[in-house]
C-alpha positions as a Markdown table, in Angstrom:
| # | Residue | x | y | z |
|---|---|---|---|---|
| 1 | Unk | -152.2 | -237.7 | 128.1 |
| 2 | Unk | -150.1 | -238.6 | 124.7 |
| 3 | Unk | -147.8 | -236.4 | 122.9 |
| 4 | Unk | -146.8 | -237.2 | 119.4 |
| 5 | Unk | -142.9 | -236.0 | 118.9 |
| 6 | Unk | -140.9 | -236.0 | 116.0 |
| 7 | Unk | -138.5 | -238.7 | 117.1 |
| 8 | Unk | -138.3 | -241.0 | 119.8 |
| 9 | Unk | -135.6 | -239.4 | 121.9 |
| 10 | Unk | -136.8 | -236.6 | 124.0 |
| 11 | Unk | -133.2 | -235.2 | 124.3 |
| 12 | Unk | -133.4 | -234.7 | 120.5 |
| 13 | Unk | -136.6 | -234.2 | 119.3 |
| 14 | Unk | -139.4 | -231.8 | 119.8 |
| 15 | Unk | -143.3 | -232.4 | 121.2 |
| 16 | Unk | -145.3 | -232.1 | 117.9 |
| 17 | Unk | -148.8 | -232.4 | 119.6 |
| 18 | Unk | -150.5 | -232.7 | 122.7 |
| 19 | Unk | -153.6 | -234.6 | 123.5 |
| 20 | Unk | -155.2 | -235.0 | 127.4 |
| 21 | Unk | -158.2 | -235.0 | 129.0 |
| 22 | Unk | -158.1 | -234.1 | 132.8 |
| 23 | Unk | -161.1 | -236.5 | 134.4 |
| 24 | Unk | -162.3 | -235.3 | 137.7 |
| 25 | Unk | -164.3 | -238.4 | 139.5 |
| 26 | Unk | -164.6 | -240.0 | 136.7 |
| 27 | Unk | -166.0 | -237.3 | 134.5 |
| 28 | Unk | -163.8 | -235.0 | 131.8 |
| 29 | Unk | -163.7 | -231.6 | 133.1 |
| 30 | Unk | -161.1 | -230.3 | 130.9 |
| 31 | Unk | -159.3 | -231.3 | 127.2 |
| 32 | Unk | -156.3 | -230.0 | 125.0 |
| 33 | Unk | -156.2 | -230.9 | 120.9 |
| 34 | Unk | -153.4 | -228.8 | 120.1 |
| 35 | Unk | -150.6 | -229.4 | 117.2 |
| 36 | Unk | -147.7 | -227.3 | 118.2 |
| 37 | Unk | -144.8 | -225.6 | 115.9 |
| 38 | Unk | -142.3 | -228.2 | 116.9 |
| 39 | Unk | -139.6 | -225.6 | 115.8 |
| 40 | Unk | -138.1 | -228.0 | 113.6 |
| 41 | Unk | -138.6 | -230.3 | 110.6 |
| 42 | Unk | -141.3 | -232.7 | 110.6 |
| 43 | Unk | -139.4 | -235.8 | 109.3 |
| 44 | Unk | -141.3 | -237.4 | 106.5 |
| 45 | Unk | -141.7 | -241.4 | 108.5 |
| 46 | Unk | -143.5 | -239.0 | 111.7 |
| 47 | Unk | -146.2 | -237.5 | 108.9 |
| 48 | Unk | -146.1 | -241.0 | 107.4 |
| 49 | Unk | -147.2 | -242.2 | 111.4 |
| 50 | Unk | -149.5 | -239.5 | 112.4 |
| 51 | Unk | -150.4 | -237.9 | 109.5 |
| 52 | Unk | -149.4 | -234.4 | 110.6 |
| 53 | Unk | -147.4 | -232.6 | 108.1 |
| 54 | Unk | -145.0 | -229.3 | 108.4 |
| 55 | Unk | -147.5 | -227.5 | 106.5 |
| 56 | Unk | -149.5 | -227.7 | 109.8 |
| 57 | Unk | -147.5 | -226.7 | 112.2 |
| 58 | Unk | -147.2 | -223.3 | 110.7 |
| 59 | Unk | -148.6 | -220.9 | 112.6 |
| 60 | Unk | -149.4 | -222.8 | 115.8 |
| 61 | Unk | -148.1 | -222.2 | 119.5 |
| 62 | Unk | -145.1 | -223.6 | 120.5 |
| 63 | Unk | -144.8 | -225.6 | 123.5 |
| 64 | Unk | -143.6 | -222.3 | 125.7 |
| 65 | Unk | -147.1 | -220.4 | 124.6 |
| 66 | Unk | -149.6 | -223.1 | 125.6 |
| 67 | Unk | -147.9 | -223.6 | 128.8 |
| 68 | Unk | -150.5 | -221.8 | 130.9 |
| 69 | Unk | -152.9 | -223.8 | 129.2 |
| 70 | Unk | -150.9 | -227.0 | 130.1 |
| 71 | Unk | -150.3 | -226.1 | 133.3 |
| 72 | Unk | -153.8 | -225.2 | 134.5 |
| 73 | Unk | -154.9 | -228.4 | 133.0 |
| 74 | Unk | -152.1 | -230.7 | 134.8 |
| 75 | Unk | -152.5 | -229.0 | 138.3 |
| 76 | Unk | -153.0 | -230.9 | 140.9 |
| 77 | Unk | -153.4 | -234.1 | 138.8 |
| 78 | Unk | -150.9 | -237.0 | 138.3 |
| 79 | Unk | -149.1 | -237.8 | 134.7 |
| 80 | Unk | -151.1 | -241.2 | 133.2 |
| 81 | Unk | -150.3 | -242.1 | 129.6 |
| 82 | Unk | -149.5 | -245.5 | 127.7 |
| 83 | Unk | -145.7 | -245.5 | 128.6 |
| 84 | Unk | -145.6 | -242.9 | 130.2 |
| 85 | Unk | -142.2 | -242.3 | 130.7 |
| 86 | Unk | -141.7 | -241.3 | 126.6 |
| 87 | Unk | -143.9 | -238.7 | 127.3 |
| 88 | Unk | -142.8 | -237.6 | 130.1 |
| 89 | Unk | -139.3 | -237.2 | 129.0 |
| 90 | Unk | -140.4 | -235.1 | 126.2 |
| 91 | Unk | -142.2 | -232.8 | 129.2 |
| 92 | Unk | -139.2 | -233.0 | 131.0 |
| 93 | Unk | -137.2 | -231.8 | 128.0 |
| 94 | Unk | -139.4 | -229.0 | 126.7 |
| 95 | Unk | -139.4 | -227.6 | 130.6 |
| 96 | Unk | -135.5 | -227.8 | 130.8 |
| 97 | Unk | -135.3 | -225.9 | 127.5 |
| 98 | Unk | -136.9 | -223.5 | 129.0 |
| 99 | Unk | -135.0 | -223.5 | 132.3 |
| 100 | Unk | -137.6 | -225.0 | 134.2 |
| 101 | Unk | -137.7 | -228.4 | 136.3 |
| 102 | Unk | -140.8 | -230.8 | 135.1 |
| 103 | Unk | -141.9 | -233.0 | 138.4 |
| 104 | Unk | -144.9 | -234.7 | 138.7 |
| 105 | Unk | -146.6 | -238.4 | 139.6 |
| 106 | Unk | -146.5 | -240.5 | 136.9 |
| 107 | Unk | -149.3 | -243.5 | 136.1 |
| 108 | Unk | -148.1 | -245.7 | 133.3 |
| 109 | Unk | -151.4 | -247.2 | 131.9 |
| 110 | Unk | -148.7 | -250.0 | 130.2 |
| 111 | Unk | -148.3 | -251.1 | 133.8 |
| 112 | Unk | -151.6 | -251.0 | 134.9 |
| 113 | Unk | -152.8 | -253.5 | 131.6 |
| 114 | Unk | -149.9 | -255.8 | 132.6 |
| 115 | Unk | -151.4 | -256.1 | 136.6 |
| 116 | Unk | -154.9 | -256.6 | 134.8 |
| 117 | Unk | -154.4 | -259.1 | 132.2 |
| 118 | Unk | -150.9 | -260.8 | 132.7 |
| 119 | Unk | -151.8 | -263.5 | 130.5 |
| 120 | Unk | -151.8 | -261.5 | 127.3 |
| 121 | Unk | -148.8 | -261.2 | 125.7 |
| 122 | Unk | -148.6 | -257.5 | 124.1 |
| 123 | Unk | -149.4 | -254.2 | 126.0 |
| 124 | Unk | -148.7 | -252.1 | 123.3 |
| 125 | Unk | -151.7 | -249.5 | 122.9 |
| 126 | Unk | -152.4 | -251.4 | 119.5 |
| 127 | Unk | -152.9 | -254.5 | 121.8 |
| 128 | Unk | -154.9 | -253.2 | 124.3 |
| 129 | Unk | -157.5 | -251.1 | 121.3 |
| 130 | Unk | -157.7 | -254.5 | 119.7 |
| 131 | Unk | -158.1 | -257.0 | 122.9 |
| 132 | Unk | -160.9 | -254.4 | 124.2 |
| 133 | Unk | -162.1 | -253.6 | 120.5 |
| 134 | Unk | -162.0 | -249.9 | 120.9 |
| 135 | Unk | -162.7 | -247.7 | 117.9 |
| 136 | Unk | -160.1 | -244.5 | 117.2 |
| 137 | Unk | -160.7 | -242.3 | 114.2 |
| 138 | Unk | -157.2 | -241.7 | 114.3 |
| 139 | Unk | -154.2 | -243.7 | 115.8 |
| 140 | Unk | -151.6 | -242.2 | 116.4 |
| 141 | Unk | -152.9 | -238.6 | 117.3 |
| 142 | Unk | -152.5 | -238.0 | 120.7 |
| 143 | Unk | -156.2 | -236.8 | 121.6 |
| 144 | Unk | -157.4 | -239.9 | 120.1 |
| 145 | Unk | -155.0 | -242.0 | 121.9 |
| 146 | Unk | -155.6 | -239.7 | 125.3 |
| 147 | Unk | -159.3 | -241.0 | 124.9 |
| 148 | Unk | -158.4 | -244.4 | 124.4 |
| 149 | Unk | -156.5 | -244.4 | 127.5 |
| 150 | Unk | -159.9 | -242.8 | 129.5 |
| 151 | Unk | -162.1 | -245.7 | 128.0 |
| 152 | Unk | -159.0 | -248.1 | 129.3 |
| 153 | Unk | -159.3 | -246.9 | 132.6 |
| 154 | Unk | -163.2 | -246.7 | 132.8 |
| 155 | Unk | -163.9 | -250.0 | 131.5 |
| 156 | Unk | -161.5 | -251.9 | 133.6 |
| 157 | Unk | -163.0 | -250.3 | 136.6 |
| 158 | Unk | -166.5 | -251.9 | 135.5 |
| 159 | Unk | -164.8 | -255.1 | 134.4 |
| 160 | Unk | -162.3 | -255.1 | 137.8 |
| 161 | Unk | -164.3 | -253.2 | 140.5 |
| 162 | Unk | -163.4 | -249.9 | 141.3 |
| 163 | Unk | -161.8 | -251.4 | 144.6 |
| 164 | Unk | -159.4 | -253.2 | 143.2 |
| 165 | Unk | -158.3 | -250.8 | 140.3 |
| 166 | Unk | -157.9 | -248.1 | 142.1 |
| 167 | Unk | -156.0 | -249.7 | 144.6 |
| 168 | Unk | -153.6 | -250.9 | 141.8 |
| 169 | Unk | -153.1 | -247.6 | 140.4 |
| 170 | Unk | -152.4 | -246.1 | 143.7 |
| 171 | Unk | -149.4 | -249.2 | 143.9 |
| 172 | Unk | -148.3 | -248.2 | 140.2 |
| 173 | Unk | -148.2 | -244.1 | 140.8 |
| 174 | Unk | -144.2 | -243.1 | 140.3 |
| 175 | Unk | -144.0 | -240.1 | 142.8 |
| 176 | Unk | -145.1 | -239.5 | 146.4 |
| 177 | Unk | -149.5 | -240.4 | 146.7 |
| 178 | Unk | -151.7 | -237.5 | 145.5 |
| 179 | Unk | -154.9 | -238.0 | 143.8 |
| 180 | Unk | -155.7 | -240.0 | 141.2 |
| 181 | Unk | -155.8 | -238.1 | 137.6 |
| 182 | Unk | -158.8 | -240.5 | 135.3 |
């Protein structure tokens, strides 16, 4: 899962697109590409950053009207994204505006490339695409960087073992133990 937003605090900013990929045993069952109508301004330094203009946001969904979308796709899955609590926040937010409650298991793949390779000194997702020399037509999107965070995940179970991956990711969940999401 990434979201791109047009700030960095969920309290006052808005979920400008969504990219996630729900992976069943290890296969991808289920994606969402979607930029949303943020119902606000695009500022100019978050077009500069992700290329998305206002221009683009006119008429697509808001959050609200891809939530059956969203919500079939995140059923029974846990939360994993690079930090995840940013973009969980911004979830969390969205929800409340709504007058909903947002509760799921979180998997923060920042975490999980700090347990792996402890002797590097950045996790940053910039870090982690250049360490494993991942290709992404487009940083900073958030189905791009979704996919990113699936190739993480896959190649450190060749490089790891399965075993011992998936027993740190069960360690690292936020939340009470459900299955595994990638």
């Amino acid at each position: 899962m990434d979201v791109e937003t047009t700030g960095g605090m969920a309290y006052s900013s808005r979920i400008l697109e969504i990219g996630a990929l729900r992976v069943e045993n290890g296969k991808i069952v289920a994606k969402m590409k979607q930029v949303l109508d943020p119902e606000e301004p695009v500022p100019g330094w978050i077009t500069r950053l992700t290329g998305i203009k206002q221009s683009e946001t006119v008429g697509k969904p808001n959050f609200a009207q891809v939530l059956p979308q969203l919500q079939k796709l995140l059923e029974d899955s846990i939360f994993v994204a690079h930090n995840v609590n940013f973009d969980y926040s911004f979830f969390k937010e969205e929800y409340r505006k709504m007058g909903h409650k947002f509760r799921m298991d979180r998997f923060c793949t920042v975490r999980l490339s700090r347990a792996l390779y402890p002797e590097e000194r950045s996790h940053k997702l910039d870090a982690v695409i250049a360490r494993h020399g991942y290709k992404v037509k487009n940083r900073h999107r958030a189905y791009d960087d979704a996919e990113v965070l699936h190739k993480f995940y896959r190649d450190s179970l060749k490089r790891f073992g399965t075993d011992h991956v998936e027993g740190l990711a069960k360690q690292l969940v936020d939340g009470s133990q459900s299955r595994l999401f990638m």
